[in-house]
mmCIF file of the C-alpha atoms, coordinates in Angstrom:
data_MODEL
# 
_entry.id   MODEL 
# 
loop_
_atom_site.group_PDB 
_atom_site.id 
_atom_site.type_symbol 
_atom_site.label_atom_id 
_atom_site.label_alt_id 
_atom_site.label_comp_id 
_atom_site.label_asym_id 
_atom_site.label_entity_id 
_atom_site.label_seq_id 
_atom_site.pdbx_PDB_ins_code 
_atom_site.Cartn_x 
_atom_site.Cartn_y 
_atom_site.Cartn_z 
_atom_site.occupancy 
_atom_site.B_iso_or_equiv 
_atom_site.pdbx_formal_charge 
_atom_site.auth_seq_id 
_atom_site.auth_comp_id 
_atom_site.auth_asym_id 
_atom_site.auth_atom_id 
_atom_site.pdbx_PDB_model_num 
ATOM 1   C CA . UNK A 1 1   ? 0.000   0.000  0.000  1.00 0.00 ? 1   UNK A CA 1 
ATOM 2   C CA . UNK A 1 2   ? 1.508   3.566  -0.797 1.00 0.00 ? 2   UNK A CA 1 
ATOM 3   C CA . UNK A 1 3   ? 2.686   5.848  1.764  1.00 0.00 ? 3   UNK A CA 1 
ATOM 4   C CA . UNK A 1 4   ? -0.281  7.673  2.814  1.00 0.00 ? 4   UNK A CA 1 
ATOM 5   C CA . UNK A 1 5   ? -0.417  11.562 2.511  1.00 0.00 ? 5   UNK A CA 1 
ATOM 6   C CA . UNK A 1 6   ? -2.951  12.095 5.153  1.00 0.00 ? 6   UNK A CA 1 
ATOM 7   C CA . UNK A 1 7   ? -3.096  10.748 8.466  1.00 0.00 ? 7   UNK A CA 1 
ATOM 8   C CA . UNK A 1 8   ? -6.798  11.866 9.989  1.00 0.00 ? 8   UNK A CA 1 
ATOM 9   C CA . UNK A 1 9   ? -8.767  14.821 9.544  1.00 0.00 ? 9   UNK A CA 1 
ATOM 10  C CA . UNK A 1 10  ? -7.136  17.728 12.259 1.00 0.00 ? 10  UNK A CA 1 
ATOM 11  C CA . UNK A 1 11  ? -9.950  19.776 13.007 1.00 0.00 ? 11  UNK A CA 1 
ATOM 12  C CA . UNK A 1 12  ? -13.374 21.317 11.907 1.00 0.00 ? 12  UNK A CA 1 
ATOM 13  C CA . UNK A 1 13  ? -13.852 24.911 12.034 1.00 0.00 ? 13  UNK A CA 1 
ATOM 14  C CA . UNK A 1 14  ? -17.276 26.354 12.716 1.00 0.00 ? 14  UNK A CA 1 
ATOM 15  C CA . UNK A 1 15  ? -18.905 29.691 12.591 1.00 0.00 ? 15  UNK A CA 1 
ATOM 16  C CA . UNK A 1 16  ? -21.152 30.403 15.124 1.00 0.00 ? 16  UNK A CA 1 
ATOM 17  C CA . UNK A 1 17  ? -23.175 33.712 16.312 1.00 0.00 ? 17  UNK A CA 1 
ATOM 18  C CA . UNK A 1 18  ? -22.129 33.816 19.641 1.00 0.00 ? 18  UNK A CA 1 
ATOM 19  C CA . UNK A 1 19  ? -19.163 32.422 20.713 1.00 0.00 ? 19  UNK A CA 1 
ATOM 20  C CA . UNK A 1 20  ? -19.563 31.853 24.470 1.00 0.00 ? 20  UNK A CA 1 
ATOM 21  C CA . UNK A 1 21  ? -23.103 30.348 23.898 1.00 0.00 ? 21  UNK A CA 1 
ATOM 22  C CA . UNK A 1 22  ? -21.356 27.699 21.894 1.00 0.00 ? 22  UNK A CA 1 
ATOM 23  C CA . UNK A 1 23  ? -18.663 27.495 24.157 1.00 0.00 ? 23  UNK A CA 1 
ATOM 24  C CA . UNK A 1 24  ? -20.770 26.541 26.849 1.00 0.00 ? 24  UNK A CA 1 
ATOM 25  C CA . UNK A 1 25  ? -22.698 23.398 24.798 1.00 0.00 ? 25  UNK A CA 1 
ATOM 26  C CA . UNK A 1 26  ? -19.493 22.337 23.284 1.00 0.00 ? 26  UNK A CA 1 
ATOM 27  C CA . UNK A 1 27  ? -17.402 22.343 26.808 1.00 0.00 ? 27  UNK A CA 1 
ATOM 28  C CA . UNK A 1 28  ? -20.653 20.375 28.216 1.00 0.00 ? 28  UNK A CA 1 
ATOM 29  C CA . UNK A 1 29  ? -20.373 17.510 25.172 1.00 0.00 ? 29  UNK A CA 1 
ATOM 30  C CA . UNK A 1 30  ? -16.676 17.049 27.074 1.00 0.00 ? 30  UNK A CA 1 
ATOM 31  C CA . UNK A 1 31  ? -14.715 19.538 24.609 1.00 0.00 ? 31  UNK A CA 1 
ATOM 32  C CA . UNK A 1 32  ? -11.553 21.190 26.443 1.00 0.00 ? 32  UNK A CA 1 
ATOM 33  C CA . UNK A 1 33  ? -10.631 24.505 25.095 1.00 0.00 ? 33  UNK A CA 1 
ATOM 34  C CA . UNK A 1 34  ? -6.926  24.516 24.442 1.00 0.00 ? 34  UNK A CA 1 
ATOM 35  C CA . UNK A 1 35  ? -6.649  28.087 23.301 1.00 0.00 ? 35  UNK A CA 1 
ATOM 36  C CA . UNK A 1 36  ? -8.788  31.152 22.573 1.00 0.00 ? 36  UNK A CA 1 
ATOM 37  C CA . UNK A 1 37  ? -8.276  33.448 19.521 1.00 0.00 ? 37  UNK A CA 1 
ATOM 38  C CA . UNK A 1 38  ? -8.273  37.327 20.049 1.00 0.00 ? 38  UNK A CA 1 
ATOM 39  C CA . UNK A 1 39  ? -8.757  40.075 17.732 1.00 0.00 ? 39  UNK A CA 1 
ATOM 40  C CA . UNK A 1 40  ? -7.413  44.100 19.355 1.00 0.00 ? 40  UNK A CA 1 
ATOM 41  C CA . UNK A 1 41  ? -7.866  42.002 22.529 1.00 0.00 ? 41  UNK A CA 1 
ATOM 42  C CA . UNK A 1 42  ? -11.540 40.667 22.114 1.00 0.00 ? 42  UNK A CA 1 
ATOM 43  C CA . UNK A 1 43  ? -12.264 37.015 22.207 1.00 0.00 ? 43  UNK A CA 1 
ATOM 44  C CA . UNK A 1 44  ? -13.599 35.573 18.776 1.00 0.00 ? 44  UNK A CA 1 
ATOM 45  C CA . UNK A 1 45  ? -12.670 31.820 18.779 1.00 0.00 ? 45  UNK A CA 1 
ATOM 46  C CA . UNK A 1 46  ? -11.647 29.285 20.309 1.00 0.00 ? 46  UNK A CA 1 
ATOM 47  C CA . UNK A 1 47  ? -9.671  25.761 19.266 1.00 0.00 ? 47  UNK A CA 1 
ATOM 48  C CA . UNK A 1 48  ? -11.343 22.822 21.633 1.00 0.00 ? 48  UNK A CA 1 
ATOM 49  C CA . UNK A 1 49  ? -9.682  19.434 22.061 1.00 0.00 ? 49  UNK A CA 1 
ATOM 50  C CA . UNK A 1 50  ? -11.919 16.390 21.337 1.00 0.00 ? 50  UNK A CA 1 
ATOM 51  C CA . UNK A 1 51  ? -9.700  13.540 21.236 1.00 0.00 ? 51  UNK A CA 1 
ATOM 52  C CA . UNK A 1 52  ? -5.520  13.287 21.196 1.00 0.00 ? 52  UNK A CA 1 
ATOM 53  C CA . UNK A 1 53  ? -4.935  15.138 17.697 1.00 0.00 ? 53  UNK A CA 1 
ATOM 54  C CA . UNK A 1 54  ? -8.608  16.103 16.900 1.00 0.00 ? 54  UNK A CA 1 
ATOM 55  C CA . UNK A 1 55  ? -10.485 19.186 17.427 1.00 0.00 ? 55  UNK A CA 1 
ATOM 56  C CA . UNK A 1 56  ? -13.391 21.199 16.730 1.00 0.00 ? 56  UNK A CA 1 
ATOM 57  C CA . UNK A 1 57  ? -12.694 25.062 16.093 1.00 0.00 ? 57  UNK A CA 1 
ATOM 58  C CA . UNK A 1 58  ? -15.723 27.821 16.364 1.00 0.00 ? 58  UNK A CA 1 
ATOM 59  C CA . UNK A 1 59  ? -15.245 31.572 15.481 1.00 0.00 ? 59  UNK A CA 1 
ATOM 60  C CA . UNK A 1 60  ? -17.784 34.235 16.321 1.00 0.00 ? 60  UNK A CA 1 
ATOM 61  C CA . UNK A 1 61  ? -19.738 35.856 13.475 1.00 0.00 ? 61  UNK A CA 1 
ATOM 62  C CA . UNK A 1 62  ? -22.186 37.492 15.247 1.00 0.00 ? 62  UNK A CA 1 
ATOM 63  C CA . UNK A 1 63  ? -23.793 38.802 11.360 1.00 0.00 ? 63  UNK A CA 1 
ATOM 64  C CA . UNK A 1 64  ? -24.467 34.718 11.209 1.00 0.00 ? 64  UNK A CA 1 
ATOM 65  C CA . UNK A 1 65  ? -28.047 34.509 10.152 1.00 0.00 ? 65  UNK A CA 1 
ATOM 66  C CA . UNK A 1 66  ? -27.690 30.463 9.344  1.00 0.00 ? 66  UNK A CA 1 
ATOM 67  C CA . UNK A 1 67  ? -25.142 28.376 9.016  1.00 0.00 ? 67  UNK A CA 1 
ATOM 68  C CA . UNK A 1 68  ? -23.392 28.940 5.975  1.00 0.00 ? 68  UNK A CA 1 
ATOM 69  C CA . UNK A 1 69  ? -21.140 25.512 5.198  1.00 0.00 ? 69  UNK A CA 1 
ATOM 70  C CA . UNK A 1 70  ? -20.758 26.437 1.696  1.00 0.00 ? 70  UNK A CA 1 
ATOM 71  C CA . UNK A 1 71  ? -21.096 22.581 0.917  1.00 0.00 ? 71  UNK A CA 1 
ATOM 72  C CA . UNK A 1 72  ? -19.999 20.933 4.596  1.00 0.00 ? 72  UNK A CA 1 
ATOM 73  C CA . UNK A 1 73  ? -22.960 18.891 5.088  1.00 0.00 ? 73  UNK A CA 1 
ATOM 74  C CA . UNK A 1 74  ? -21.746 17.882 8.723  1.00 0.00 ? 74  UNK A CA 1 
ATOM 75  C CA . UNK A 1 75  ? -19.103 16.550 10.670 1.00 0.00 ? 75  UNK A CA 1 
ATOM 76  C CA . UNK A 1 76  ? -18.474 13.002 12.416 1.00 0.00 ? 76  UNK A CA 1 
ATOM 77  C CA . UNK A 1 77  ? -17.709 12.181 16.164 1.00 0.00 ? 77  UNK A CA 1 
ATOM 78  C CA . UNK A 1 78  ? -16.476 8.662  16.525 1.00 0.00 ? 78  UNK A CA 1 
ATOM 79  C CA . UNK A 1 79  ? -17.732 6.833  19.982 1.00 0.00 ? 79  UNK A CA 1 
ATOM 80  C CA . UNK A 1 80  ? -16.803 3.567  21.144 1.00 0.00 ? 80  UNK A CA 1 
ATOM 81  C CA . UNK A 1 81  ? -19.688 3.768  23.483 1.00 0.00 ? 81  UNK A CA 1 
ATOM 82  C CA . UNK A 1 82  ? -22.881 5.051  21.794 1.00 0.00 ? 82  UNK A CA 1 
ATOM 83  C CA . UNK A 1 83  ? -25.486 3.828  24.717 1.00 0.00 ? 83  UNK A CA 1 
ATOM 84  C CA . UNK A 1 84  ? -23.209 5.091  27.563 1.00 0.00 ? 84  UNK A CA 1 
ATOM 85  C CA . UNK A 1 85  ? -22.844 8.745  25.559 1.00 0.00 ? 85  UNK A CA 1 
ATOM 86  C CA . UNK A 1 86  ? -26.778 8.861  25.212 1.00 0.00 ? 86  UNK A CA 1 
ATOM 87  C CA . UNK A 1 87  ? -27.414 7.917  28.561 1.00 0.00 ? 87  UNK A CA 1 
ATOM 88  C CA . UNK A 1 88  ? -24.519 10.989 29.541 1.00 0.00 ? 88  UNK A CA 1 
ATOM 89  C CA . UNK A 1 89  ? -26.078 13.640 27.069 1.00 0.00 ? 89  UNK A CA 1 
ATOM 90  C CA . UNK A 1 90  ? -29.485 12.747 28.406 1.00 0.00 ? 90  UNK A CA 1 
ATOM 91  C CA . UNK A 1 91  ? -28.638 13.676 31.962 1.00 0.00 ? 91  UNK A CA 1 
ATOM 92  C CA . UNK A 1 92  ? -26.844 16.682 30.838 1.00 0.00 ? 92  UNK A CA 1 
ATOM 93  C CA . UNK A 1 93  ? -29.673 18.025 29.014 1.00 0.00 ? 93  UNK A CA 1 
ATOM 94  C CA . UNK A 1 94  ? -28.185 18.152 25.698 1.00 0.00 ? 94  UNK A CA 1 
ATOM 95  C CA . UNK A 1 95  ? -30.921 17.058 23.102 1.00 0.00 ? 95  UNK A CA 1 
ATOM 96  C CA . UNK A 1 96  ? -30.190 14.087 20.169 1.00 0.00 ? 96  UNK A CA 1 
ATOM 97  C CA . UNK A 1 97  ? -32.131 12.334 17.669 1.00 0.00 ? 97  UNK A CA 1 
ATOM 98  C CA . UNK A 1 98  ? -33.025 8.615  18.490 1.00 0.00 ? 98  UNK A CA 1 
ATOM 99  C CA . UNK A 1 99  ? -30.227 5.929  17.862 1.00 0.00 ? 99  UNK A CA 1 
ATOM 100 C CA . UNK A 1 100 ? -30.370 4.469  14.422 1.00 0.00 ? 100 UNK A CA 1 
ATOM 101 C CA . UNK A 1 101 ? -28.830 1.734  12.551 1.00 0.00 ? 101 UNK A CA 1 
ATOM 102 C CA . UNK A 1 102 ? -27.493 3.596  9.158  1.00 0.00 ? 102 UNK A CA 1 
ATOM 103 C CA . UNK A 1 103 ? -27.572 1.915  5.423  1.00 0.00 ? 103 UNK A CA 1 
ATOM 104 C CA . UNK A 1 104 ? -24.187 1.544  6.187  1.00 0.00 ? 104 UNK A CA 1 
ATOM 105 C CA . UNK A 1 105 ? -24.104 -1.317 9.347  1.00 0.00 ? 105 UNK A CA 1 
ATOM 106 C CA . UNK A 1 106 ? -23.006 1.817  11.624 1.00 0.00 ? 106 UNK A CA 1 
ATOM 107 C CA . UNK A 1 107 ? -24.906 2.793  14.666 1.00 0.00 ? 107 UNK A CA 1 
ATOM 108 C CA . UNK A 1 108 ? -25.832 6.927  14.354 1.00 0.00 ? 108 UNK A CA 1 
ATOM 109 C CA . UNK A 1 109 ? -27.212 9.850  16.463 1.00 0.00 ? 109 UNK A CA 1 
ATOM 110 C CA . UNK A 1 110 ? -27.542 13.417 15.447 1.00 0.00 ? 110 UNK A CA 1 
ATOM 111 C CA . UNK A 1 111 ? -27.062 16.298 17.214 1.00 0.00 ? 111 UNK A CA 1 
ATOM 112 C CA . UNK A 1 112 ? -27.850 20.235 16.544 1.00 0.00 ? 112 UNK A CA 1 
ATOM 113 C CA . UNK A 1 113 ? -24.862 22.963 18.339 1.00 0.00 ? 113 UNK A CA 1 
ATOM 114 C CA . UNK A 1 114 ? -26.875 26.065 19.002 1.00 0.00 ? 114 UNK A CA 1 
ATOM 115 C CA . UNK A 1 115 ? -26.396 27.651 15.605 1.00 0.00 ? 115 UNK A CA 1 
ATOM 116 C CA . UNK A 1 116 ? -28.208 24.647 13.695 1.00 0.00 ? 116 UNK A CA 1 
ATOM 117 C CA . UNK A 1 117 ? -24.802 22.961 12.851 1.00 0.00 ? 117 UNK A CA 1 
ATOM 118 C CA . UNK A 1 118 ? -25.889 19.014 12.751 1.00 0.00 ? 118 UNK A CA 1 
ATOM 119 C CA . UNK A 1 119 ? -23.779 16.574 13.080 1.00 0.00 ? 119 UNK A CA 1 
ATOM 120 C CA . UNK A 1 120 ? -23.140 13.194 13.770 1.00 0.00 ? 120 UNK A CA 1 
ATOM 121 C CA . UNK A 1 121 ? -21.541 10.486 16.235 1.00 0.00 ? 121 UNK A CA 1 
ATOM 122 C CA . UNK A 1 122 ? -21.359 7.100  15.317 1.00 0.00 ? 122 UNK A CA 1 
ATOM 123 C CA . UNK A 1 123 ? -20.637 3.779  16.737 1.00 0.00 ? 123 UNK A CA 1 
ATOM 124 C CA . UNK A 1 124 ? -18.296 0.721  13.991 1.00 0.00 ? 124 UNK A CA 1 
ATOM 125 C CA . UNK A 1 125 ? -19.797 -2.275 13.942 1.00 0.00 ? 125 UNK A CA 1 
ATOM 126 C CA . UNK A 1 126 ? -18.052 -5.480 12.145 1.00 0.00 ? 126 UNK A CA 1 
ATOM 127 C CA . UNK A 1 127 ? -20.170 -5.287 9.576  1.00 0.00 ? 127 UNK A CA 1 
ATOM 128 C CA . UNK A 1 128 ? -19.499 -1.451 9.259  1.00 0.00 ? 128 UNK A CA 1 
ATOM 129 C CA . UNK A 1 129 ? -18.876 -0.496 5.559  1.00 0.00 ? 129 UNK A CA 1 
ATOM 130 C CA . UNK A 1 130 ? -16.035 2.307  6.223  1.00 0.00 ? 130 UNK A CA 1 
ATOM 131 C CA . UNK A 1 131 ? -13.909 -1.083 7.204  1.00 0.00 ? 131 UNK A CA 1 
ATOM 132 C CA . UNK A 1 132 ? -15.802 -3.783 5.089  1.00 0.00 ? 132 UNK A CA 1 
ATOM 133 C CA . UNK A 1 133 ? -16.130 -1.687 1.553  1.00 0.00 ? 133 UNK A CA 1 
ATOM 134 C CA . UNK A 1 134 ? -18.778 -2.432 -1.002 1.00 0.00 ? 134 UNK A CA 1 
ATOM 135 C CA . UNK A 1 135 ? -21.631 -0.578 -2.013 1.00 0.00 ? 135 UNK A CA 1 
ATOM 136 C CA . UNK A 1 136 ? -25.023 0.150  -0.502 1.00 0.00 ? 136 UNK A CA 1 
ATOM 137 C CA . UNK A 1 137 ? -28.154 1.828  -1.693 1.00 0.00 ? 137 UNK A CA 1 
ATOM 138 C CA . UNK A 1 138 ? -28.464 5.343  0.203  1.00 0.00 ? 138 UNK A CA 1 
ATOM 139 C CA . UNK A 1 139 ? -31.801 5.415  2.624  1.00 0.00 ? 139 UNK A CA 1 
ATOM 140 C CA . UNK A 1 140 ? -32.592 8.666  2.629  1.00 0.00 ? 140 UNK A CA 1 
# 
């Protein structure tokens, strides 16, 4: 197998409308800020640690009227432990759609942060497809 170029994605960067609202939800989904971008001295992002050499990035754009991912659909959390992390975002409060099996044999919950940014976390299986290959007709 070549030498691979890439070794995992770094980080996702997010604009949100206020920065210590989203600060808040994503320190309470276990997020540790590592460092805080200022601009002439005034807080306007900040560069959170989810995992050893992955992490989620917001900046403040208070102008923000929706998300604008010019094409980012959504980004992935990995767990190992999907039942334990719903059980843990139920008692803090933090609101998730309904485990599901996904088209491709991985188990999936959604989540919204406070700006309407959706994304996922997802549980491998063995029969998972990112591992196993192949083809599968998309159900949705």
């Amino acid at each position: 197998m070549a030498h691979a170029m890439f070794e995992r994605i770094a980080h996702v960067c997010l604009n949100v409308r206020n920065l210590e609202r989203s600060l808040a939800f994503y320190t309470r989904l276990g997020l540790v800020p590592v460092f805080r971008f200022t601009r002439r001295g005034k807080p306007f992002g900040v560069y959170l640690k989810l995992a050893e050499a992955s992490f989620v990035e917001i900046f403040e754009d208070p102008n923000l009227s929706k998300p604008v991912n010019t094409g980012l659909l959504h980004f992935c959390l990995e767990s190992r432990d999907l039942d334990g992390l719903m059980a843990d975002l139920r008692q803090r409060g933090i609101a998730f759609k309904e485990k599901k099996l996904g088209c491709d044999d991985t188990w999936q919950i959604w989540l919204e942060d406070p700006d309407g940014n959706a994304f996922e976390v997802h549980q491998y299986t063995e029969k998972s497809l990112q591992f196993a290959g192949g083809t599968v007709e998309a159900d949705w």
